[in-house]
C-alpha positions in Angstrom: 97.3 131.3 90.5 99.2 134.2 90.0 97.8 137.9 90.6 97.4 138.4 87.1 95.3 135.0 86.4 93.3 136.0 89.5 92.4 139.2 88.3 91.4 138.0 85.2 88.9 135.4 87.3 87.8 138.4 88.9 87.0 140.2 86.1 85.0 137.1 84.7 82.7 136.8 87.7 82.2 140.5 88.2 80.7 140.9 84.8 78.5 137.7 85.1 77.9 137.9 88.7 76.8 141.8 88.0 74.8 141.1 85.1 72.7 138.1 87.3 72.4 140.0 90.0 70.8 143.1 88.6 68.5 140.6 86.2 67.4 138.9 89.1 66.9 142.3 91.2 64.8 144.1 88.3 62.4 141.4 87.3 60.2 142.5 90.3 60.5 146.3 89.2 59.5 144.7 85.3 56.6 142.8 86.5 55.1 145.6 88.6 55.8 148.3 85.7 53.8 146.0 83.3 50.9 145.6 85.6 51.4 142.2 87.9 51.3 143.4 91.4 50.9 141.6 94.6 47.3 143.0 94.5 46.3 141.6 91.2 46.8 143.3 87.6 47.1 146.9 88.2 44.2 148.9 86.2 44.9 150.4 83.1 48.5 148.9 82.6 49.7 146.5 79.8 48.7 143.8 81.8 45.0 144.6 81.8 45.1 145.6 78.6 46.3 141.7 77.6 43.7 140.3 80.3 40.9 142.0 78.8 42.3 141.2 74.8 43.1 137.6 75.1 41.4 135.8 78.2 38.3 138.2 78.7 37.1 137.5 83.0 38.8 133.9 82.4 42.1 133.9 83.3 43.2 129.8 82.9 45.2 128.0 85.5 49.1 127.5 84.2 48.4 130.1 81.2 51.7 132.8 80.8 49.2 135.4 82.0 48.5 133.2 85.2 52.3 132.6 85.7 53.4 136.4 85.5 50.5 137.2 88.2 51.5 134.4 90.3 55.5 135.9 90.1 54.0 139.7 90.4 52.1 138.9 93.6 54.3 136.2 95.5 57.6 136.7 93.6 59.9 134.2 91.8 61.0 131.0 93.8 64.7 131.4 94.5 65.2 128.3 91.7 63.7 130.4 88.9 66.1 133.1 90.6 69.0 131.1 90.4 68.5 129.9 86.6 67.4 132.9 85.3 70.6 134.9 86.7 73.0 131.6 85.7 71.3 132.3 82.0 72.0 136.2 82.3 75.1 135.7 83.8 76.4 133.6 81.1 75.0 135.3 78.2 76.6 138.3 79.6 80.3 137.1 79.2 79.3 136.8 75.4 77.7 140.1 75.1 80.6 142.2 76.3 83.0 140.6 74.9 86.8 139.7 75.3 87.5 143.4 75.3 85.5 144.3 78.0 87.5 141.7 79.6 90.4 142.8 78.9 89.7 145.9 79.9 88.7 144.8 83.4 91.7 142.9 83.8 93.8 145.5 83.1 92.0 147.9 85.2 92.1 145.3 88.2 95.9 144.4 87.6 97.2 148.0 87.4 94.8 148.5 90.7 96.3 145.7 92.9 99.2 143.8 91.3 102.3 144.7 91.4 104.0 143.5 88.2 102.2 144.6 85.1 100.6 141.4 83.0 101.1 140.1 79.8 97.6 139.9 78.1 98.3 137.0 76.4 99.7 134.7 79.7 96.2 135.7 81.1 
């Protein structure tokens, strides 16, 4: 691979590497803002709100409310980790685009190559 085709690959996984890593990095922060903390659901936030509109004092084993307090006080396991920044990840690369691609590329090429690149031999 030449430097231009590896810059290209670096630009791919810097965009979808970036984009999992800070999903996976804020879904603690999300969870606590809407109320699921390691202490239980966090009085007077969204979460309570929800508890106290749809399940009342009865809060049913594998209901979504259950699940987000079970991620807000232990975490995610690192497999929901891994799929959910795969997903993000992936779906990044068709968000931004080819031209943020392209964009990258070039910034990486004019940065550490030494021979400008075609962006159609990319």
């Amino acid at each position: 691979m030449n430097c231009c085709g590896a810059a290209r690959l670096l630009a791919e996984l810097l965009i979808g590497g970036g984009t999992a890593a800070a999903t996976v990095v804020s879904i603690p922060y999300i969870l606590s803002a809407l109320g699921f903390s390691a202490v239980g659901v966090a009085t007077g936030s969204l979460a309570a709100w929800c508890q106290s509109v749809f399940y009342g004092g009865s809060i049913t084993t594998g209901s979504l409310f259950a699940f987000f307090q079970s991620m807000g006080a232990a975490g995610l396991p690192i497999v929901y980790n891994l799929g959910i920044g795969a997903g993000a990840g992936g779906f990044s690369r068709f968000f931004y685009g080819e031209h943020t691609v392209e964009s990258l590329t070039k910034l990486l090429t004019n940065t550490f190559c030494q021979s400008d690149c075609d962006s159609n031999r990319l």
